[in-house]
N, C-alpha and C positions, 0 to 999 in steps of 0.2 A: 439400600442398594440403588443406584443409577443405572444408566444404558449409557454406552458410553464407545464411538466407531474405532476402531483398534488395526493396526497394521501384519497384518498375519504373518510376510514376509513382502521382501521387497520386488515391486514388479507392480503389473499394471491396475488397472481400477477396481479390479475384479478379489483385490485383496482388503480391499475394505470390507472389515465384518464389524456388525452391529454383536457385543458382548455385555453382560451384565460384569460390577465392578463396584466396589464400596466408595461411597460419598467422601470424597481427598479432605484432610482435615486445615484449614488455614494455620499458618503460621502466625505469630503474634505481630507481623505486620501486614498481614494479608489478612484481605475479606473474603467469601465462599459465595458465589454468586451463581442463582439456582438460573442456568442462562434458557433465552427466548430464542435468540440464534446467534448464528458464530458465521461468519465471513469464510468463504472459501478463496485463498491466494494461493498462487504459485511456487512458492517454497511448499505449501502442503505436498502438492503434486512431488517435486525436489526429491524430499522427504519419503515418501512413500518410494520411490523408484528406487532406495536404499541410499543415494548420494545428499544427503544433507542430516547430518547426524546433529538431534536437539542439543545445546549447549548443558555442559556436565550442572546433574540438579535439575532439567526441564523434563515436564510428563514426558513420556512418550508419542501420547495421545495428540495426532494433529490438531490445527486449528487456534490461530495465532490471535484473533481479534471475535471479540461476542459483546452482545448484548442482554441483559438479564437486570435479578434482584437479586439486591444482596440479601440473603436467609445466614447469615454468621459474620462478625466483627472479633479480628485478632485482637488479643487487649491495649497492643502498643497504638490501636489505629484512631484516628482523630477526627472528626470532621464527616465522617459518615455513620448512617444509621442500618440496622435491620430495616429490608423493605426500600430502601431507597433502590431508584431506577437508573443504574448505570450503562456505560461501554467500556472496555477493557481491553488492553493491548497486554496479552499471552507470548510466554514462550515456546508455550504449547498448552494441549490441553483441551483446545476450544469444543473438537464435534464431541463434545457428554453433555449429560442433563446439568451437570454440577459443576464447573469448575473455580479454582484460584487463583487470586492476582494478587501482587502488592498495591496497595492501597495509592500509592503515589502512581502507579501506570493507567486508575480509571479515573473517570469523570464523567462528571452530571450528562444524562440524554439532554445534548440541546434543545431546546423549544423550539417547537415547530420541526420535529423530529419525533418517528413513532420508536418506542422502542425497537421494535424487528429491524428498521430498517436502520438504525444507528451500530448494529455489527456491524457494519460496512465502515465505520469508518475509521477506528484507533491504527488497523494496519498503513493504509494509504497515506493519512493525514498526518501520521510520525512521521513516516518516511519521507514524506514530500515536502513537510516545515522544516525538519533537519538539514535535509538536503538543500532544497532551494535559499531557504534564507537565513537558517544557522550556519552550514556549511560555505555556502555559496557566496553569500551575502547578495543575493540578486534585489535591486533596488527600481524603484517606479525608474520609467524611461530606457529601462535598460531591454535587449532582445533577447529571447529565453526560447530554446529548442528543445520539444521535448519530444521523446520517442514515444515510439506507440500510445498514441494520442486517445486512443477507444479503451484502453486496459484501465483497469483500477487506479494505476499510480498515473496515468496518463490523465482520465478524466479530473480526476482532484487535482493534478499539476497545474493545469489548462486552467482552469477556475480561480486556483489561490494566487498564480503568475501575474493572472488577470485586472483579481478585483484588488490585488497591492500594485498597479501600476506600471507591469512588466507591456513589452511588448510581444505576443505568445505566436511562434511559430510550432506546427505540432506534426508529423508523420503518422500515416496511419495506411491499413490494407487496401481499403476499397471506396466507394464512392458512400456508400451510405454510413463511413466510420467518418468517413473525409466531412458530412453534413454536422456531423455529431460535434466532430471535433470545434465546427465553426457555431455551431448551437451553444456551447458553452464558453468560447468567449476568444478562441486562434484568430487572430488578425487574417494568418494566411496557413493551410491547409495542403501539404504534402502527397498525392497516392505514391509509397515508396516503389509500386507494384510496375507502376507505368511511368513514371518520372525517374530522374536523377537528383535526390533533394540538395548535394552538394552545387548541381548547378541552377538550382531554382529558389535556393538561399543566397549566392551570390548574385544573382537578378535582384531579388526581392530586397536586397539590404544596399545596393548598386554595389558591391564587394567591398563590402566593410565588415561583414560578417557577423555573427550572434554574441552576444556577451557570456551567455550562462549556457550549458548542453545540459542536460538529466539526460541519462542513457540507459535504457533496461537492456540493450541488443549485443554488443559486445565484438570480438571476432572482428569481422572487415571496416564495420562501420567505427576504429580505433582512428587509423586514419584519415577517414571520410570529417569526421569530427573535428580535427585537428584542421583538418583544411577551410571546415565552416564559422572555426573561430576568429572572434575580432582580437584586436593589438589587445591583452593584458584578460584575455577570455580564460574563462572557469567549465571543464569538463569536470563531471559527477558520475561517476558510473558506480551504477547502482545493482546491476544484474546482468548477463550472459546468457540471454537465448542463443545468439548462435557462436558462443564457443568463449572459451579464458585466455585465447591468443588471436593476436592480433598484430602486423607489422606496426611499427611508427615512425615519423618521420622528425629526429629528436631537433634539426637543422630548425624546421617549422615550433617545435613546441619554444626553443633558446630565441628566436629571434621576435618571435610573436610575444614571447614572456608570460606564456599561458601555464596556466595551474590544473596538473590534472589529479584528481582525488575519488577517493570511492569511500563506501559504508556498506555494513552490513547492521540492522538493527536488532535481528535478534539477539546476538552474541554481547549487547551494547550493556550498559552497565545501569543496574537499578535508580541509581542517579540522575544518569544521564536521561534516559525513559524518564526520570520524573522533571526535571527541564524542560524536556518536549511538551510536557505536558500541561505546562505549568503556563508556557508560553502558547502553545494553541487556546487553553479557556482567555487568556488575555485578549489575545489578536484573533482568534477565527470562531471564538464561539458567539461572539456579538453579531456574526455575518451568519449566523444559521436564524440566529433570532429573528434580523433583517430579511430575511428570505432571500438571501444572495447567493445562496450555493444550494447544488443540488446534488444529489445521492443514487446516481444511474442504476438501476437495477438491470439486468437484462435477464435473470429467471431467477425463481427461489426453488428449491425440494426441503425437500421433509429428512430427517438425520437417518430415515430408513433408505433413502437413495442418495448416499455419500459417495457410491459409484459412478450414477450417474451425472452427481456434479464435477465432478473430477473429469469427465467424460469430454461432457460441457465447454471446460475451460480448455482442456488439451483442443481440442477444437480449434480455438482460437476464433473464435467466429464474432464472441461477441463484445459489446460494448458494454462500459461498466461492470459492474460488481456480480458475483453471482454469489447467491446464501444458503445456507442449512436452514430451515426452523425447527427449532425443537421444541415450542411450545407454539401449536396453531392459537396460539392467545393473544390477543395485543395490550391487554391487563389496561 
């Protein structure tokens, strides 16, 4: 038997209960990974509010990204061992002692990387290599805008835009997310709180505008976006904090000849997930080794306060990643 934090019903953080529940058995291309911790993201939150229902086949069980040891090898599976020390991008599943992944969505704890603190990164670092330069195709020299610059998908944006040669404009709430953002590698630094970033991108670019947008925000900032693009620019909208509608201005998208695109990764296909990942050990796991990227933490709990991480993040308060641990062990 496991422990394993379970959604009673949908509504606020107060429905997360800690439950006992049988050790999930892997499939023959899946491994069983007895996890250290699991990454708490914002589809959790989603999720639990009742509006984002796991894709048909996925746990129930929150928690899309963890870190652990593999304790079980499905037989189809290759190239990994019991006892090896992974991270794992979930469809769900993450806040339990125990969970599964297909073999092709984890990979080796980088070097110079503690276990615990490598849950942090299969969720963000999918989303943000798919997006920015699978999707996108953002290339050195080019100007890259990313929203909420202090958030999990923000700070790994910031960083990977960076060290492949983007030029990083980043948005963020307040003066101490505004430091952070410029600590990890934004050229130039947004308060959306007290600025107008549509007229402090066309300052800062002399009105030429940004090449590539990443957008977690959605709702008004549609057309704000479209106005901050350059001739033959690439919007990515990736998530809707403030809403799924949005005006646009289609006169601006035809003439500019911009490309607007969006992804969702959970729902993405076993394949595809294996891609991502195939191309992050290539190109960004030799930059952990280097000690070129960092892994913001801004608080951890224990899987018995999965409320209050939940808590935490609706906050909005802080910068980088925040974690479950489930095993106070760093093995």
């Amino acid at each position: 038997m496991m422990k394993q934090v379970e959604i009673s019903e949908p509504g606020g953080p107060e429905v997360l209960v800690l439950r006992e529940a049988e050790i999930p058995e892997p499939k023959s291309f899946e491994v069983l990974i007895k996890v250290v911790a699991a990454g708490v993201n914002r589809p959790d939150i989603v999720q639990r509010q009742g509006n984002y229902k796991p894709p048909e086949g996925a746990s129930e069980i929150p928690g899309l990204e963890v870190s652990g040891i593999i304790t079980r090898v499905g037989h189809d599976v290759r190239g990994y061992n019991v006892g090896d020390k992974v991270c794992a991008l979930l469809t769900g599943g993450g806040y339990a002692e125990y969970c599964c992944a297909p073999a092709s969505q984890i990979l080796p704890i980088p070097d110079g990387i503690s276990i615990a603190d490598a849950s942090c990164i299969p969720e963000t670092f999918f989303t943000v290599w798919s997006n920015l330069f699978m999707s996108a195709n953002l290339v050195a020299g080019e100007k890259c805008l990313i929203h909420g610059g202090a958030s999990g998908i923000g700070t790994t944006a910031i960083q990977l835009a960076n060290l492949f040669g983007a030029e990083v404009i980043a948005t963020a709430g307040s003066d101490e997310k505004i430091r952070s953002c410029y600590q990890l590698g934004a050229k130039f630094a947004i308060n959306y709180k007290s600025q107008d970033f549509v007229t402090e991108i066309s300052k800062f670019t002399k009105k030429n505008g940004v090449n590539v947008i990443l957008d977690i925000i959605g709702g008004e900032y549609v057309n704000k976006n479209i106005s901050c693009l350059s001739q033959y620019g690439r919007l990515i909208q990736i998530a809707f904090q403030n809403g799924v509608n949005g005006e646009l201005n289609l006169a601006k998208v035809m003439f500019k000849n911009l490309t607007i695109t969006g992804s969702a990764l959970r729902p993405a296909s076993i394949e595809y997930k294996a891609e991502i990942a195939q191309q992050l050990y290539k190109h960004v796991w030799p930059l952990f080794t280097q000690g070129k990227i960092k892994i913001p933490i801004y608080q951890r709990f224990s899987i018995f306060q999965a409320a209050e991480a939940h808590k935490c993040l609706e906050k909005g308060e802080h910068t980088g990643k925040i974690v479950l641990d489930v095993i106070n062990d760093d093995h």
